[in-house]
C-alpha positions in Angstrom: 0.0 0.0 0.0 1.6 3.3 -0.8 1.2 6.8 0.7 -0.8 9.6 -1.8 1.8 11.1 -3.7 3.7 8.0 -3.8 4.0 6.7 -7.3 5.5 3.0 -6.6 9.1 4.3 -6.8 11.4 1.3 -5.3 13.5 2.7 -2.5 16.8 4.5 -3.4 15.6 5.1 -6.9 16.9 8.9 -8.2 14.7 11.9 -8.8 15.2 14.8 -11.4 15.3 17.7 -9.1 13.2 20.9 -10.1 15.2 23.9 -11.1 14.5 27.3 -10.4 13.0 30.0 -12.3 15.1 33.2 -12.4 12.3 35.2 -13.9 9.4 34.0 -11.9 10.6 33.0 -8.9 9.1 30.1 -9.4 10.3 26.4 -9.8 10.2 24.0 -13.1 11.5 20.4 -13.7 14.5 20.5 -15.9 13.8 19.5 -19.8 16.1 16.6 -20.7 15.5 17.0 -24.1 16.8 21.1 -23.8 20.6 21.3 -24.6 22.6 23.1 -21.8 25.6 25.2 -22.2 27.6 22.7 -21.3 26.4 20.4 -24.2 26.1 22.7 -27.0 28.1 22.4 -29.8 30.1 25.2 -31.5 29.5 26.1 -35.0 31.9 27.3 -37.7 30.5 30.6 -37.4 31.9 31.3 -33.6 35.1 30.1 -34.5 38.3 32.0 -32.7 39.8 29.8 -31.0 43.4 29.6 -32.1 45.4 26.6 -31.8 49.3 25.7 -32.4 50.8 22.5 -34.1 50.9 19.7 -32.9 54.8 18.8 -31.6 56.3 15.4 -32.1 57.6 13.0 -29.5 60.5 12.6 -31.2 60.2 8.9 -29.5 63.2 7.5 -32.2 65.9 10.3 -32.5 65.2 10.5 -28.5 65.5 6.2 -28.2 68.8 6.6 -29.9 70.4 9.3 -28.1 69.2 7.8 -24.9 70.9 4.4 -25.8 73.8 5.7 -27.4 74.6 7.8 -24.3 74.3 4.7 -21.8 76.1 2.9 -24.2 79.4 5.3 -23.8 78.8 6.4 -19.9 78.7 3.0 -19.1 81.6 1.5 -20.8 83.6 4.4 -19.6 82.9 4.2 -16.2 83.5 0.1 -16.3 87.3 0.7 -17.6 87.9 3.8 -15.1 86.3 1.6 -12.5 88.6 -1.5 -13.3 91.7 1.5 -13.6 91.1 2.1 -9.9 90.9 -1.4 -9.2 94.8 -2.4 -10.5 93.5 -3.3 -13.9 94.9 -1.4 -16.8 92.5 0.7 -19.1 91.0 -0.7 -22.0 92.8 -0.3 -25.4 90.6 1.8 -27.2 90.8 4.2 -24.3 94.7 3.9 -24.4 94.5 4.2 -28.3 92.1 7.3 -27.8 94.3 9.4 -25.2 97.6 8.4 -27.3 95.7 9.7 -30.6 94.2 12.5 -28.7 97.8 13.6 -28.1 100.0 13.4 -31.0 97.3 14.5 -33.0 97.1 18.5 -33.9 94.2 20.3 -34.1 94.1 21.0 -38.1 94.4 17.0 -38.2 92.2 16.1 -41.3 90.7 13.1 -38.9 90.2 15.7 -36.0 88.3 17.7 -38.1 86.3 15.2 -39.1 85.4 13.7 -35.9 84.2 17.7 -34.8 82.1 18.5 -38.3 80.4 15.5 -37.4 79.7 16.0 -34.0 79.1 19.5 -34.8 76.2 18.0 -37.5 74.8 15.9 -34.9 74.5 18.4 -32.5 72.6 20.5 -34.8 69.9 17.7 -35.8 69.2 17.5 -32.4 68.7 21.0 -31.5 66.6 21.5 -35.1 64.7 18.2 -33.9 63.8 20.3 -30.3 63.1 23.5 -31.6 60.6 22.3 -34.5 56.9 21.0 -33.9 57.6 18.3 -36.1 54.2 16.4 -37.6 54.0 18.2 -41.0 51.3 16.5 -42.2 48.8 17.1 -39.1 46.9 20.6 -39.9 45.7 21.9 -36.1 42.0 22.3 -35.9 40.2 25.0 -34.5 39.5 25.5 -30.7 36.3 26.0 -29.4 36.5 23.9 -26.1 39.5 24.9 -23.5 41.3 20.9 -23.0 39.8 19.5 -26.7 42.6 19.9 -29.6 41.9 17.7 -33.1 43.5 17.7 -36.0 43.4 16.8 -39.6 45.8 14.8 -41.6 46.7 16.9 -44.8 46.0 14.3 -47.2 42.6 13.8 -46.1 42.0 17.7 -46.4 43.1 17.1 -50.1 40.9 14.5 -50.8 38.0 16.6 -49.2 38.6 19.8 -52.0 39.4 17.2 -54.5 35.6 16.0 -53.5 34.1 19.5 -53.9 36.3 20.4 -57.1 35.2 17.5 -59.1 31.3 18.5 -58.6 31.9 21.5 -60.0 30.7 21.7 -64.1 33.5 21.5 -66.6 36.0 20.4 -64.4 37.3 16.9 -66.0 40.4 15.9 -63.2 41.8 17.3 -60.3 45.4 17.7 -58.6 45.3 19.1 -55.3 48.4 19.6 -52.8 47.4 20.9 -49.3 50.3 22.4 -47.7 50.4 24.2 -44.2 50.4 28.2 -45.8 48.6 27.1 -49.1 46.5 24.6 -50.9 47.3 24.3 -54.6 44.5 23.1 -57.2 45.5 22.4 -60.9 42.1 21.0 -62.6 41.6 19.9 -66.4 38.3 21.6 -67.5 36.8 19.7 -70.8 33.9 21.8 -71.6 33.0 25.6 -70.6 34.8 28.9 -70.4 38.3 28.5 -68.5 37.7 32.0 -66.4 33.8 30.4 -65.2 34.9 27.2 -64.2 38.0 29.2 -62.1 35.5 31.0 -60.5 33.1 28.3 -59.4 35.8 26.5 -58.2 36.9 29.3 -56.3 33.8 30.1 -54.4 33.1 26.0 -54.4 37.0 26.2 -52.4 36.8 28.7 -50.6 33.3 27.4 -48.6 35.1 23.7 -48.3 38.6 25.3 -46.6 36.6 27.2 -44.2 34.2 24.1 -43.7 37.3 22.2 -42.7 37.6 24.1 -39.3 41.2 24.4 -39.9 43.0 27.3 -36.9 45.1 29.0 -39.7 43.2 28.3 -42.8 45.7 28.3 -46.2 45.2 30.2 -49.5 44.3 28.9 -52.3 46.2 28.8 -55.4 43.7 28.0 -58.4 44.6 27.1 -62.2 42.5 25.9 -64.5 43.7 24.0 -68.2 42.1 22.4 -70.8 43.4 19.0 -71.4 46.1 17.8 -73.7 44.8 16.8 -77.2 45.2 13.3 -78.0 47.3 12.8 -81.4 
């Protein structure tokens, strides 16, 4: 038997708790079908957000280094800790120091040995300065913690999409770089400087439609094709 008011509810079962009316003063349930700020999603048209590339682990260059530096440090400290010992010192370390001294510093194999290291040194600061990931074009932020990206031959195959539906155009080449997306299209029928247009206006809508932070120019040519014979 249940209490009036009581619906059947089994015990512990949850409750959507009324919300209050700013306005009125007064009190309404909550809508689950009504979309709160929280859940809506941004359009293209409030887009601002900026966002920068995306920077590489580096996981390889960094595996190497790592292991190439353990390598040496531990070798080297195995023959100074079997000098202290009473052992003597490994050749290549006797063979190193004797080099190291007779040796001048214009010594072609000197020279060598420091434009190399030199080199090396360089990759390594170029691969910790740069982002790295070329090919990953960073979307535009609307949410603070979200970032996405899009790979740059899947942006090329989206404009290639759009430029073929455009009338006249025959075939399609399109390079999407990070500054500038360049389209060289074959148009078969119609005037060269319409077709250039539509595809312009046709391009322009799908780079914006890509979401892209910085979007790239476009660079638009339009031939006839080559006559067969």
């Amino acid at each position: 038997m249940t209490e009036p008011g009581d619906h059947g509810d089994p015990a512990g079962s949850t409750r959507r708790m009324p919300t209050m009316d700013q306005d009125g003063g007064g009190t309404h349930p909550s809508d689950p079908a009504t979309p709160t700020d929280h859940d809506r999603v941004p359009t293209l048209e409030q887009g601002g957000g900026r966002a920068g590339r995306f920077w590489s682990a580096r996981r390889i260059p960094a595996a190497l280094l790592a292991l190439v530096l353990l390598g040496a440090a531990g070798l080297l400290l195995y023959d100074i800790a079997a000098v202290r010992a009473g052992h003597p010192a490994m050749q290549w370390r006797r063979s190193l120091a004797d080099g190291l001294a007779d040796r001048q510093l214009d010594d072609v194999a000197v020279l060598i040995g420091a434009g190399a290291a030199a080199l090396i040194g360089l990759w390594l600061l170029l691969l910790a300065l740069t982002p790295g990931l070329r090919d990953l074009l960073p979307m535009r932020r609307d949410r603070a913690g979200v970032r996405a990206g899009l790979d740059r031959t899947a942006a090329a195959l989206v404009l290639r999409d759009r430029a073929v539906r455009v009338p006249g155009v025959q075939s399609v080449r399109v390079r999407m770089g990070r500054r500038r997306a360049k389209v060289r299209a074959l148009s078969h029928f119609r005037e060269l400087d319409d077709v250039r247009a539509d595809l312009n206006t046709t391009l322009t809508t799908a780079v914006r439609e890509l979401g892209l932070a910085k979007p790239p120019g476009l660079s638009v040519q339009v031939n006839r094709p080559a006559k067969k014979g």
